[in-house]
C-alpha positions in Angstrom: 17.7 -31.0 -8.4 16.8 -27.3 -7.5 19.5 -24.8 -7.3 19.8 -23.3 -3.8 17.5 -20.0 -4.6 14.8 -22.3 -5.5 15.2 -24.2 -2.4 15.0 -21.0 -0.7 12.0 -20.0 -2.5 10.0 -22.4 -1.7 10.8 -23.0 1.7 9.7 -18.8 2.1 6.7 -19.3 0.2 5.7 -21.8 2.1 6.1 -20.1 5.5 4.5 -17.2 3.7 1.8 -19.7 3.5 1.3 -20.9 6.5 1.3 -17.0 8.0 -1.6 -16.2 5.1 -4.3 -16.2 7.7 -3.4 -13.7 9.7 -3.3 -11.5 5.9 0.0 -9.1 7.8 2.5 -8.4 6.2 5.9 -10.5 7.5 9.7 -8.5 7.0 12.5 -10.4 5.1 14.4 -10.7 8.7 11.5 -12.4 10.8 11.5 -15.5 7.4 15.5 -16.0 7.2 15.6 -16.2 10.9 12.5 -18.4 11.7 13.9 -20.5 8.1 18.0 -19.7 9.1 18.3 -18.5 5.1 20.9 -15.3 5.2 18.1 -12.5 5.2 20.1 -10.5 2.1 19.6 -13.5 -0.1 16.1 -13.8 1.0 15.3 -10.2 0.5 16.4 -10.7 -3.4 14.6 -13.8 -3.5 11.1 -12.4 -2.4 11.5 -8.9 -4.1 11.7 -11.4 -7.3 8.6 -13.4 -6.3 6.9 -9.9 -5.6 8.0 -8.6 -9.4 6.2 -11.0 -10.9 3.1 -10.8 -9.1 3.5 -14.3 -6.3 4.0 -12.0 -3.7 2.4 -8.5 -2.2 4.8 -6.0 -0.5 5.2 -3.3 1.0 7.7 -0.7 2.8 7.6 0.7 5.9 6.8 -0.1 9.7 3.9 -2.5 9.0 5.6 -3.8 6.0 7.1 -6.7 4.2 6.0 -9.6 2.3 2.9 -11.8 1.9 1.0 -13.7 -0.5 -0.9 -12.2 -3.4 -2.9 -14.9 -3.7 -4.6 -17.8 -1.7 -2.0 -20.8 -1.3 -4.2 -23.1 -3.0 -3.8 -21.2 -6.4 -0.3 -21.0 -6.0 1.5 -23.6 -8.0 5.2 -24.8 -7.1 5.9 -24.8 -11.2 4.8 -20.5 -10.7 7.0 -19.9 -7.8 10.6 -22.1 -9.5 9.7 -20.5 -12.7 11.2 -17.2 -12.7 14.3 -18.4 -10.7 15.0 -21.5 -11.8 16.0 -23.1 -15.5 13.2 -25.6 -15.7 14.1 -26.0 -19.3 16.8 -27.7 -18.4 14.9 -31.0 -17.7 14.1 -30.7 -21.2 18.1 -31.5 -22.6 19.7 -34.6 -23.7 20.7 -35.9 -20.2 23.7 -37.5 -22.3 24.2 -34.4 -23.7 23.3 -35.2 -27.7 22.9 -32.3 -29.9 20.0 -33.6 -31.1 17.9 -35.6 -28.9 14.5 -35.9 -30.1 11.7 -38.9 -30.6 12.6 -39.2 -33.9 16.3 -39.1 -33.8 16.9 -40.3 -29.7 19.2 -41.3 -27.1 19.0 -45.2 -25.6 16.9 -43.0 -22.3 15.2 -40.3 -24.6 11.5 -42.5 -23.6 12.4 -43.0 -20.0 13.6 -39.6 -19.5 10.5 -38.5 -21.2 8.6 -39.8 -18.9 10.1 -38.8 -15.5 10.6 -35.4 -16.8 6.6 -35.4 -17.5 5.9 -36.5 -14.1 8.0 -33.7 -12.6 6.9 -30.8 -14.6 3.1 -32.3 -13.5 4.1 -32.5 -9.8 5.3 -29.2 -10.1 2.2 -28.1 -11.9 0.1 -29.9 -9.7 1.2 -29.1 -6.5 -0.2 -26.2 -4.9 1.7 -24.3 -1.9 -1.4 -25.1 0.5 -0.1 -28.5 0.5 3.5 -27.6 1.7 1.8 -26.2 5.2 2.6 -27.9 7.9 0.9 -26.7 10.9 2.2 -26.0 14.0 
């Protein structure tokens, strides 16, 4: 359902947010190897997440990535955003042209449904709940 930089995403994010405490900064290299995700992927990844203001970085010894905010305002909906097509879920899933509540397909209602439930899951659920702590 997610494309494999989204995957990535949130699986960094989610490190990211379990690290948060500590407030360092954490390089591209330490995540892809503690998460086994090729680092130069990564590095495009976060420097994305960073551009559009999920993520605080900076160069230099003591430098890399963190969160810019707490976990618990982070949503997953902000972090897929940018790198994902979420308005995707929001096609024909039989591919009609037009496919709309007045003019739909035999699953327009059900589809409705489960694609409001996803977009509120990934509204809803905040990167504070991803932790898992070690």
């Amino acid at each position: 359902m997610l494309s494999q930089t989204g995957q990535y995403a949130l699986r960094a994010m989610g490190r990211l947010a379990a690290w948060s405490e500590d407030g360092k900064y954490h390089l591209a290299r330490s995540i892809s190897r503690e998460l086994g995700i090729p680092q130069q992927y990564l590095s495009k990844v976060l420097h994305a997440l960073a551009r559009k203001g999920l993520l605080d970085s900076q160069r230099g010894r003591q430098g890399g990535f963190r969160l810019s905010r707490p976990a618990g305002e982070i949503s997953l909906h902000e972090v897929l955003d940018p790198l994902e097509d979420l308005s995707r879920f929001e096609e024909c899933l039989l591919g009609g042209i037009v496919c709309s509540d007045s003019r739909s397909c035999v699953i327009h209602d059900k589809w409705g449904e489960l694609r409001e439930k996803y977009v509120s899951f990934l509204k809803n659920t905040k990167l504070n709940q991803l932790v898992i702590s070690r």
